[in-house]
Backbone bond lengths (Angstrom), bond angles and torsions (degrees), N, CA, C in turn:
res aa  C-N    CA-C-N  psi(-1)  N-CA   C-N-CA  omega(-1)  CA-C   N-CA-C  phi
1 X - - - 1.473 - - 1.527 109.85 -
2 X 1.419 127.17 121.45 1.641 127.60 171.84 1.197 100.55 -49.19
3 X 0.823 109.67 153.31 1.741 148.37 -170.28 1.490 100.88 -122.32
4 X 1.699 118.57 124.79 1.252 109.54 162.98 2.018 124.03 -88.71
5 X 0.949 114.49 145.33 1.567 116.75 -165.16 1.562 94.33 -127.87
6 X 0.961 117.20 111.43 1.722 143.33 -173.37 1.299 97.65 -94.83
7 X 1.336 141.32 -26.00 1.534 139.24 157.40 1.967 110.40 -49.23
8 X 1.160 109.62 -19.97 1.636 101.62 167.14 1.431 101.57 -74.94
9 X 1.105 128.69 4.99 1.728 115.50 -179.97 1.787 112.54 -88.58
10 X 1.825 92.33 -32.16 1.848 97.37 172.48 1.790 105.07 -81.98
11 X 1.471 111.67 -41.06 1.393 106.62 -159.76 1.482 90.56 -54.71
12 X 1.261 164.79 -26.61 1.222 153.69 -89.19 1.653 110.84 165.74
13 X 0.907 104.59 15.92 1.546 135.58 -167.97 2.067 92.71 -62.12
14 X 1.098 83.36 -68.14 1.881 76.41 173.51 1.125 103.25 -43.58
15 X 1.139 143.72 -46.70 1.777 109.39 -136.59 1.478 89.75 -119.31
16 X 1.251 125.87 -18.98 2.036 103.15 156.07 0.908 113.81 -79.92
17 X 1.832 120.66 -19.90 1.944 96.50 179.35 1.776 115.62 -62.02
18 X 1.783 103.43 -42.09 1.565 125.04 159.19 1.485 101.77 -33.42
19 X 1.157 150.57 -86.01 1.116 163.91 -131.18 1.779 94.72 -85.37
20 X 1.386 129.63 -30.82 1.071 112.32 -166.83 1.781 100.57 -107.41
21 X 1.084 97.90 -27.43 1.328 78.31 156.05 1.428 142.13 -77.42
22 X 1.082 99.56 -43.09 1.800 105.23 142.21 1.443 120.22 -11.52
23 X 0.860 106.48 -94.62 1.996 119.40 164.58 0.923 102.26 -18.60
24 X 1.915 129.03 -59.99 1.335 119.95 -139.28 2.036 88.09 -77.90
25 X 1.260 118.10 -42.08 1.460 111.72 -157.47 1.345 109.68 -88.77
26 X 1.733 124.50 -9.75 1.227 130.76 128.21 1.628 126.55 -16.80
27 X 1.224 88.91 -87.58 1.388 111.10 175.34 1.350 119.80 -51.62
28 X 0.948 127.90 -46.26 1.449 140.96 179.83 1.715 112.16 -77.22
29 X 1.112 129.51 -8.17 1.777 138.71 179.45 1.171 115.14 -110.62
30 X 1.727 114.83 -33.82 1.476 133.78 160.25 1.430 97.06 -52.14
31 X 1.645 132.41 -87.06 1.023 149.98 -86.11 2.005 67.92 -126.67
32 X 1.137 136.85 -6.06 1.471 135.70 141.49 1.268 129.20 -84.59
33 X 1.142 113.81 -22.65 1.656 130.17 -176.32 1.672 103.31 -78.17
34 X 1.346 96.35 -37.76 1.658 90.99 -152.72 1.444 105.73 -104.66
35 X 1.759 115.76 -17.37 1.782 113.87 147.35 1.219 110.19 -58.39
36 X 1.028 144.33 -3.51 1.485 136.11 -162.42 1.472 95.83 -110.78
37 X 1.416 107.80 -63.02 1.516 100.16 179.74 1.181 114.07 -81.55
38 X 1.138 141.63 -14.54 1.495 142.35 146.82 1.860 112.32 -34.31
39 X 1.013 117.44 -65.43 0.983 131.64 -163.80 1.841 114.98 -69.86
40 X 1.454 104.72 -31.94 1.766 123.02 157.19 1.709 115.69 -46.21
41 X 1.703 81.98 -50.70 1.797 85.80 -165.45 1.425 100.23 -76.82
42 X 1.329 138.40 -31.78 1.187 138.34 -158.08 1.686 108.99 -81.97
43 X 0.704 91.00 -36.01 2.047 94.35 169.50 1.764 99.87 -87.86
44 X 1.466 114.62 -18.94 1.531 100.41 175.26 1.685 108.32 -65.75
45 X 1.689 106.62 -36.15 1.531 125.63 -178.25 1.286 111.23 -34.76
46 X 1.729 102.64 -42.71 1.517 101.45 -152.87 1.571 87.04 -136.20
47 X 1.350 126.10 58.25 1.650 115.43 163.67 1.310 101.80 -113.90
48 X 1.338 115.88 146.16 1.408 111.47 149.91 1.272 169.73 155.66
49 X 1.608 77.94 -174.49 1.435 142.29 -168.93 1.610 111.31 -120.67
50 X 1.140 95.20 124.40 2.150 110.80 -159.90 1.826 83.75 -83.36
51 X 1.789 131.32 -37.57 1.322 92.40 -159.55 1.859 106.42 -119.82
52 X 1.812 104.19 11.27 1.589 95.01 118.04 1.506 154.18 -93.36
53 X 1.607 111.09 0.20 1.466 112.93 154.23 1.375 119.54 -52.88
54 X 1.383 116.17 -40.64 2.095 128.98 -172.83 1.531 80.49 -77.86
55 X 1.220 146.34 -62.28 1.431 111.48 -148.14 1.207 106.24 -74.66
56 X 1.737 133.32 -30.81 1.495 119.04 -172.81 1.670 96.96 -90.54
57 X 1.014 138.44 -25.35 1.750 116.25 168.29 1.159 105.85 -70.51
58 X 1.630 149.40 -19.27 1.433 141.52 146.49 1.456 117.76 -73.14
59 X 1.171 148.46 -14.47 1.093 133.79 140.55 1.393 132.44 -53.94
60 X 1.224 120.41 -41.87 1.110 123.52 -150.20 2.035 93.67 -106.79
61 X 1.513 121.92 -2.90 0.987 123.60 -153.46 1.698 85.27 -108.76
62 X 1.365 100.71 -26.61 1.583 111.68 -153.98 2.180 94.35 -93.21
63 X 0.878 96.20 -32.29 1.790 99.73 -178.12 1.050 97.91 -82.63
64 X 1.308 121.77 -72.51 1.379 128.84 178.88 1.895 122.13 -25.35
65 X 1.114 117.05 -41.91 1.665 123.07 153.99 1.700 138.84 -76.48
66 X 1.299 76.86 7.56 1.729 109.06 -160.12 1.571 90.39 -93.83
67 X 1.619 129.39 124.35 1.469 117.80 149.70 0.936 131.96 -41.59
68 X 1.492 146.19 109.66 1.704 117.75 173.05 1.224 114.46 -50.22
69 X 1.486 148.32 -0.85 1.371 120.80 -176.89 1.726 93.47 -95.56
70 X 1.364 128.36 -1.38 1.208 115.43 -156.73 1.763 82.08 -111.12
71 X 1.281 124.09 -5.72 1.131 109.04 -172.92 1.949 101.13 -105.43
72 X 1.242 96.56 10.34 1.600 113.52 -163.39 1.952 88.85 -98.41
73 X 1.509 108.88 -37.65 0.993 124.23 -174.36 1.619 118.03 -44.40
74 X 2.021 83.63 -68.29 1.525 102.26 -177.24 1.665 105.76 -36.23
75 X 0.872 140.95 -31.35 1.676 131.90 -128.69 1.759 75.71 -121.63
76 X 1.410 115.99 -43.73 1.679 92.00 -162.65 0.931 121.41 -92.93
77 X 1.634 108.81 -13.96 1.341 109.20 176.17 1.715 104.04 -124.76
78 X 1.099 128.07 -44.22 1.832 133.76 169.58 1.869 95.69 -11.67
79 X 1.621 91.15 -84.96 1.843 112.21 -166.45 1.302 91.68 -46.87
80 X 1.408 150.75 -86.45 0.952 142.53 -157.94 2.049 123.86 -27.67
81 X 1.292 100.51 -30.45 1.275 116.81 175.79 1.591 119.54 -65.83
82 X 1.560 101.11 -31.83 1.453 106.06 158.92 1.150 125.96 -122.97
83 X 1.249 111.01 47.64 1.662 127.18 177.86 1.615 130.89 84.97
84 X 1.445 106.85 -10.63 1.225 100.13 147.79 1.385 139.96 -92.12
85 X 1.670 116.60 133.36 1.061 101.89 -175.11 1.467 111.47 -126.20
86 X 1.164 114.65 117.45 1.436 120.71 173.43 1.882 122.33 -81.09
87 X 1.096 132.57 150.30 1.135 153.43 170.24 2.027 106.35 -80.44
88 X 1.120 108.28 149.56 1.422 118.42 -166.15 1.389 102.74 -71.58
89 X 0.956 135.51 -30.00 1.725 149.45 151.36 1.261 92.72 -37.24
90 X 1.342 136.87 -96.19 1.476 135.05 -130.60 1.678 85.93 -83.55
91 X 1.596 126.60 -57.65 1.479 121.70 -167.46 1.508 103.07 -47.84
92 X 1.156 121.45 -57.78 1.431 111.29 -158.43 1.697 104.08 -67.10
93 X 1.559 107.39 -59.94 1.876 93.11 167.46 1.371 127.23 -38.73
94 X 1.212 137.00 -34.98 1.216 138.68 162.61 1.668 120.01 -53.69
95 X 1.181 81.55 -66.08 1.889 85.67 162.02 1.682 140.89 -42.97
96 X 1.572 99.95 -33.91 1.523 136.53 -169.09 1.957 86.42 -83.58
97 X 1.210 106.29 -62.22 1.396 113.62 -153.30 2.076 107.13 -71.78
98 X 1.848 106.08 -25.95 1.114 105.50 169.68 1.401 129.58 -72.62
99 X 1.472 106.02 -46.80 1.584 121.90 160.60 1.334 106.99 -34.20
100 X 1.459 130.07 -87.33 1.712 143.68 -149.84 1.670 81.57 -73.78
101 X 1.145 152.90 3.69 1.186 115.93 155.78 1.702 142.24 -92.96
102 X 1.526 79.66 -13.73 1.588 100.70 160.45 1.018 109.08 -54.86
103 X 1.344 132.68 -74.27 1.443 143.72 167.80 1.568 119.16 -41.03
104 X 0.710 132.92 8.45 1.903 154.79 -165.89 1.289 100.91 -124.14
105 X 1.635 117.87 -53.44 0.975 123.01 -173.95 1.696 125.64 -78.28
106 X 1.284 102.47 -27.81 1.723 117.45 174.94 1.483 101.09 -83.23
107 X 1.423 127.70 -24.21 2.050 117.10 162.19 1.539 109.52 -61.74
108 X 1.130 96.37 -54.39 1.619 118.41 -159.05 1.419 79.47 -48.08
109 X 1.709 138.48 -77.08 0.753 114.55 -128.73 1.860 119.28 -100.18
110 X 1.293 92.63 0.82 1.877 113.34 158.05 1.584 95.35 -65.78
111 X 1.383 123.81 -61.53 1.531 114.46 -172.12 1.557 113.72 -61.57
112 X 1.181 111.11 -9.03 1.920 112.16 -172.55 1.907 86.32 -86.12
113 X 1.513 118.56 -64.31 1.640 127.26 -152.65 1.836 96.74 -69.89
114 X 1.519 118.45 -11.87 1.425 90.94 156.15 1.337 131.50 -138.34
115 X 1.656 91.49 52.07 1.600 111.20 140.89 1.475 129.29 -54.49
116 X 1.109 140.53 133.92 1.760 117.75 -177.74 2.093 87.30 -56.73
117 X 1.711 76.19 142.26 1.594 83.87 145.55 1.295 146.13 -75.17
118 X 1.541 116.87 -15.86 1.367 125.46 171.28 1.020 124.06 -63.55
119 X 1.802 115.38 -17.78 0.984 127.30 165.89 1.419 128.52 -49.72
120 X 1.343 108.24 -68.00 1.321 122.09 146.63 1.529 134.23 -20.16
121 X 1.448 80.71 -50.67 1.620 89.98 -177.89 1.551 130.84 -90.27
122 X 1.569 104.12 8.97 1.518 134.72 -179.80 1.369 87.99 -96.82
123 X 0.953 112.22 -82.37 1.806 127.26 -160.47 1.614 96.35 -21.92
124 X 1.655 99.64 -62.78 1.806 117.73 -175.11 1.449 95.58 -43.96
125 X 1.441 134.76 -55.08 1.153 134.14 -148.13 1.452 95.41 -65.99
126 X 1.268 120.74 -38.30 1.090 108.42 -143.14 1.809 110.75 -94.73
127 X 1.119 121.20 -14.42 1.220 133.23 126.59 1.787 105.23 159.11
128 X 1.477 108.28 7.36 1.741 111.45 161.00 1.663 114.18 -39.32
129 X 1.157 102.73 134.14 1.369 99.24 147.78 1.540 137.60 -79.98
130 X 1.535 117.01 -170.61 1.711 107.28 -172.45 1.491 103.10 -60.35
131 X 1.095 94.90 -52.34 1.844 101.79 -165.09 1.307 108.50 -51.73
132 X 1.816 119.70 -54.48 1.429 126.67 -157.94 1.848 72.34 -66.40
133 X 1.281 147.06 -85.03 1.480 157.98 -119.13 1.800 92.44 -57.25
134 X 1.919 105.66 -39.37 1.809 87.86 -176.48 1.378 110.67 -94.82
135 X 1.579 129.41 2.53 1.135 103.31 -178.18 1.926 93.99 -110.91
136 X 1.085 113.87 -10.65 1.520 87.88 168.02 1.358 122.80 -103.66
137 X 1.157 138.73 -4.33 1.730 146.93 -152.94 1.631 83.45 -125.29
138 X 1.797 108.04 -88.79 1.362 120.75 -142.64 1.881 105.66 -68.32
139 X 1.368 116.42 -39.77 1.412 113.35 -165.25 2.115 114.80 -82.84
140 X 1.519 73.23 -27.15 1.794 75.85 164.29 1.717 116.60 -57.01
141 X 1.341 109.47 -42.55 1.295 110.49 -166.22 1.725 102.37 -73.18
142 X 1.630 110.14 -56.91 0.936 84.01 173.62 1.360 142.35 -101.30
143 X 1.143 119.28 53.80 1.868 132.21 158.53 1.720 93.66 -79.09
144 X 1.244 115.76 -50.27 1.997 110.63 -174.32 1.368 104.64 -65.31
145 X 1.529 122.06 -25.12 1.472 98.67 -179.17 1.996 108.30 -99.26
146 X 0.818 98.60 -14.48 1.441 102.13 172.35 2.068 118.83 -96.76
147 X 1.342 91.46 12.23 1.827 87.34 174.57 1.255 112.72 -64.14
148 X 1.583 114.15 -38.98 1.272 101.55 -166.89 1.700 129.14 -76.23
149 X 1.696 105.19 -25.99 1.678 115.58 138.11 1.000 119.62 -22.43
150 X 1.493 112.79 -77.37 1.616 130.06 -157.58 1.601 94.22 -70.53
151 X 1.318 135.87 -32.68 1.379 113.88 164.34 1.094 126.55 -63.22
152 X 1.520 131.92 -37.31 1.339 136.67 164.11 1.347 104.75 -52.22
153 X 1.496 135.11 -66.89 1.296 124.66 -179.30 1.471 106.06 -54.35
154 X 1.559 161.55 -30.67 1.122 146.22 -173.21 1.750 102.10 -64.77
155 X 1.638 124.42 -56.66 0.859 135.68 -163.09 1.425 105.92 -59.04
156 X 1.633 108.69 -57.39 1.639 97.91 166.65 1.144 132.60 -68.00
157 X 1.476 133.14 0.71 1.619 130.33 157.37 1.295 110.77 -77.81
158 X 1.444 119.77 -32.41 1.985 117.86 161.05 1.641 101.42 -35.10
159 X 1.147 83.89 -76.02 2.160 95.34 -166.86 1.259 103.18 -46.32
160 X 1.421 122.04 -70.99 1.422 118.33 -168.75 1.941 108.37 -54.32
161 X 0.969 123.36 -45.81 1.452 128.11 -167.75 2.354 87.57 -46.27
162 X 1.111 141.04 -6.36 1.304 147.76 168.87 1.275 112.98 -73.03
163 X 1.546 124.19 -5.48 1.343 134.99 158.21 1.481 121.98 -54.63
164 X 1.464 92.94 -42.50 1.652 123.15 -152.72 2.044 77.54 -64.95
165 X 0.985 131.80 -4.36 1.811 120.21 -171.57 1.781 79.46 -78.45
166 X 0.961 143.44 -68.20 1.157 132.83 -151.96 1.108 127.04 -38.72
167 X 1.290 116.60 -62.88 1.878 133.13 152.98 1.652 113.48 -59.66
168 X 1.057 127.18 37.99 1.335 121.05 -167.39 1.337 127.51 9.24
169 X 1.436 106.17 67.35 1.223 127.96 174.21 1.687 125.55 -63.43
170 X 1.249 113.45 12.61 1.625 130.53 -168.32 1.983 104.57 38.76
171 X 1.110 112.45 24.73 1.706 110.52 -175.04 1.511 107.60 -86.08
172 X 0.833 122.66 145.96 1.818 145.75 147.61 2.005 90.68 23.22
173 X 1.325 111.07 -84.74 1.210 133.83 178.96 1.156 113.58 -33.31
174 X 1.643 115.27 -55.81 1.329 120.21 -165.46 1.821 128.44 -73.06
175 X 2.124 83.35 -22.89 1.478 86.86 175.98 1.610 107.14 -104.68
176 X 1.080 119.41 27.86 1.838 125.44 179.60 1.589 106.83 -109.63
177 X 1.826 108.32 -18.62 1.451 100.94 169.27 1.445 106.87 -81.47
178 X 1.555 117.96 -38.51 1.353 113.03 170.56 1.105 119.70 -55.39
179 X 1.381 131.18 -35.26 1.686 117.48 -179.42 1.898 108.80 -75.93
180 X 1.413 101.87 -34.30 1.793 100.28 173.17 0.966 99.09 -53.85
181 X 2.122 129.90 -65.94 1.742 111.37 -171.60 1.452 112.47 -50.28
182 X 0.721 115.47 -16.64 1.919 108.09 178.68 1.302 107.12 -78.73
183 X 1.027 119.34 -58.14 1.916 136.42 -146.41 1.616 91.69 -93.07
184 X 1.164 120.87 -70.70 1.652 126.01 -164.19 1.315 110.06 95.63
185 X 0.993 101.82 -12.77 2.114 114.76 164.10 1.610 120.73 -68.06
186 X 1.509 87.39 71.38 1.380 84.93 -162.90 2.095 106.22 -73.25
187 X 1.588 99.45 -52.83 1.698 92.44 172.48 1.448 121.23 -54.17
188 X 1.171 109.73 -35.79 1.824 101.45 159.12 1.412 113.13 -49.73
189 X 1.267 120.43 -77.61 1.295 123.96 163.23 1.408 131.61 18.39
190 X 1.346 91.17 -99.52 1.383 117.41 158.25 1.233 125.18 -55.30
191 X 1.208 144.41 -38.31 1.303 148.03 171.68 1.385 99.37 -45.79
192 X 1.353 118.04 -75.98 1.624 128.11 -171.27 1.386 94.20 -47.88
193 X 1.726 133.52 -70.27 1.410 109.84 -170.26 1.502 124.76 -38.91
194 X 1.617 112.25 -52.34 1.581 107.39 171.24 1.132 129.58 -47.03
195 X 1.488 128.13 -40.73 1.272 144.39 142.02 1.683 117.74 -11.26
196 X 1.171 116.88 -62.05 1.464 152.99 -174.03 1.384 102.55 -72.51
197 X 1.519 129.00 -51.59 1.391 124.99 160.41 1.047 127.92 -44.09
198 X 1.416 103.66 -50.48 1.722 118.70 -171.13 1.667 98.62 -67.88
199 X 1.239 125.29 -37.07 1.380 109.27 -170.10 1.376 108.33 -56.93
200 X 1.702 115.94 -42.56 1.688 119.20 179.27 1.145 113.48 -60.37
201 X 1.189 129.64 -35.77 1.657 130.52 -141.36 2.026 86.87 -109.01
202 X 0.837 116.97 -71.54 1.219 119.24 -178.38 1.395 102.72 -20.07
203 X 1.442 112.35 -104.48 1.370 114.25 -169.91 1.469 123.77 -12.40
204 X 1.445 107.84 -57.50 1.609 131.70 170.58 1.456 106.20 -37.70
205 X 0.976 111.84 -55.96 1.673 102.36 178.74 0.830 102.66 -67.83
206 X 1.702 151.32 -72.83 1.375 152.79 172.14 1.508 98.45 -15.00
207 X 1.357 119.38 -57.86 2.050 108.60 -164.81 1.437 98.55 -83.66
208 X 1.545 144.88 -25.97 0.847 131.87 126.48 1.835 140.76 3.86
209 X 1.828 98.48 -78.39 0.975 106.22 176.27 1.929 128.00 -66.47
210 X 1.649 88.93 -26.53 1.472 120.46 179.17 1.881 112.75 -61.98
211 X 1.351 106.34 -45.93 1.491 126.52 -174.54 1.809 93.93 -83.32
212 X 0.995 106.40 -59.66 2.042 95.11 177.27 1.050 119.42 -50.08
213 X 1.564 135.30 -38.04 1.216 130.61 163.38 1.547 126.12 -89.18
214 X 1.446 121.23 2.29 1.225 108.90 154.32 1.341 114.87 -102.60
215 X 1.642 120.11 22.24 1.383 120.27 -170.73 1.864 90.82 -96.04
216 X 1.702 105.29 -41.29 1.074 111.51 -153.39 1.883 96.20 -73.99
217 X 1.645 118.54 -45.45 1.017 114.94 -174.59 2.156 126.18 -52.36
218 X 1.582 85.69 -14.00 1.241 91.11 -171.34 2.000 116.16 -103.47
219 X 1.685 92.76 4.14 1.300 129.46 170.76 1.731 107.49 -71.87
220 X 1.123 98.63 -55.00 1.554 133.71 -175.37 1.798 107.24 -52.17
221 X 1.568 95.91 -46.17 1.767 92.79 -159.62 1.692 83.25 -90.78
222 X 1.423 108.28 -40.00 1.548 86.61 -174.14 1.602 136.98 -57.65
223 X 1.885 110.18 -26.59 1.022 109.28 136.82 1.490 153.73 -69.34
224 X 1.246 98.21 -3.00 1.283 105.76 175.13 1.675 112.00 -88.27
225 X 1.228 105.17 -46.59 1.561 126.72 -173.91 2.152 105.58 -65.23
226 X 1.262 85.88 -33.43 1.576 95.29 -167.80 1.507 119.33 -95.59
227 X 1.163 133.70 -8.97 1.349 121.75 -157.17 1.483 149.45 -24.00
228 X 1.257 130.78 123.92 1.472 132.50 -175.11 1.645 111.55 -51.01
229 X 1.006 103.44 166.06 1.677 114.30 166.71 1.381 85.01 -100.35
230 X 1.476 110.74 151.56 1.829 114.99 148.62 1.413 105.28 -49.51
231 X 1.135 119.55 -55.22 1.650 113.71 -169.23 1.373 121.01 -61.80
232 X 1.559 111.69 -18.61 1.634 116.88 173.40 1.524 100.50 -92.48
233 X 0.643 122.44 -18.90 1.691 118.74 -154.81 1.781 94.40 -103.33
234 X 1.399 106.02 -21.23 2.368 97.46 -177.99 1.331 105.43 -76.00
235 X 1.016 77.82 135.11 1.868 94.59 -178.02 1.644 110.63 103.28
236 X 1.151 121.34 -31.22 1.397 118.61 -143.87 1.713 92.30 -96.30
237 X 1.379 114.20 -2.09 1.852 100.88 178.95 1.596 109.85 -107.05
238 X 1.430 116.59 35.08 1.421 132.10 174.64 1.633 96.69 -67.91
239 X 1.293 137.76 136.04 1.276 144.56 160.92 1.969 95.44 -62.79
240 X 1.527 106.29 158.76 1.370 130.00 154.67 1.793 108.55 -40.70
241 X 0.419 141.56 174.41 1.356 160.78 162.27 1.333 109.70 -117.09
């Protein structure tokens, strides 16, 4: 029966620390890229405007069915066909960061439609525009109701960003097949990479779990501390539309 040997983690110490840092700035440029454009399409979902509603329900309809390795593809090998050529670093982050934003973008925008609408419809009154109305009123609210999404989606762009071995993406993955072709230790191997995951992903849920409940506690005093009139508060618990 193999035996796992956790001493391949020093012999080899370069090329998972390489590899894990990799991941981490992977993960971390994606997992910025794709709140950003996540967050575009998701007010595109619901603005309006009839022919930015079609482009973010076709974006997000059109990636979203899309493999990420095939969308990892387009970028490393597609562009290259007409002269761009990307490196497994930038293709696969690109790829990583287009995928998870679809999915960024379909939370975001359940957490925007059940905001009250009166909300919305105060802000307007009061002489904001659309844009100023979602990024100061409507999108604050919902980032607190959609954290716990957006933590699930962070955690699964960790894991998935292990694609990026295919295109020699220099990630976590890519340099643990190189130490197996060397070593042949493959359950060692692998063990330590999972190991190595869990250190990223773990915590993340923990600050995750840490930020949802001090989002909610501070939900708590403000209603408590603040109270509505009935007369301020009618109308204003209409969901988004």
């Amino acid at each position: 029966m193999p035996e796992i040997d956790i001493s391949v983690l020093w012999r080899y110490w370069d090329d998972f620390s390489a590899g894990f840092l990799n991941t981490l700035k992977i993960s971390l440029m994606a997992l910025t890229g794709s709140f950003l454009i996540g967050a575009v399409i998701a007010v595109f979902r619901i603005a309006p405007i009839k022919p930015l509603n079609w482009f973010g329900a076709a974006y997000v309809e059109f990636i979203r069915n899309i493999p990420l390795l095939v969308t990892i593809f387009f970028f490393y090998y597609g562009l290259s066909s007409v002269g761009l050529n990307l490196d497994g670093f930038v293709s696969g982050t690109l790829g990583l960061t287009i995928y998870t934003s679809a999915f960024v973008a379909e939370s975001i925008r359940a957490g925007i439609q059940s905001v009250p609408k009166g909300q919305l419809e105060a802000a307007r009154s009061s002489g904001l525009s659309y844009i100023q109305t979602m990024v100061h009123v409507v999108m604050p609210q919902a980032v607190r109701i959609v954290l716990p999404a957006m933590g699930n989606q962070s955690i699964n762009l960790v894991k998935n960003s292990s694609i990026l071995a295919v295109v020699a993406g220099l990630d976590l993955m890519y340099f643990a097949d190189s130490v197996n072709s060397a070593t042949f230790q493959t359950l060692s191997v692998y063990t330590v990479v999972a190991i190595l995951y869990l250190v990223i992903t773990l915590p993340l849920n923990f600050l995750v779990h840490y930020l949802e409940k001090r989002l909610n506690q501070r939900e708590i005093r403000n209603t408590t501390h603040k109270p509505r009139s009935r007369k301020l508060s009618r109308g204003l618990d209409r969901p988004l539309n």
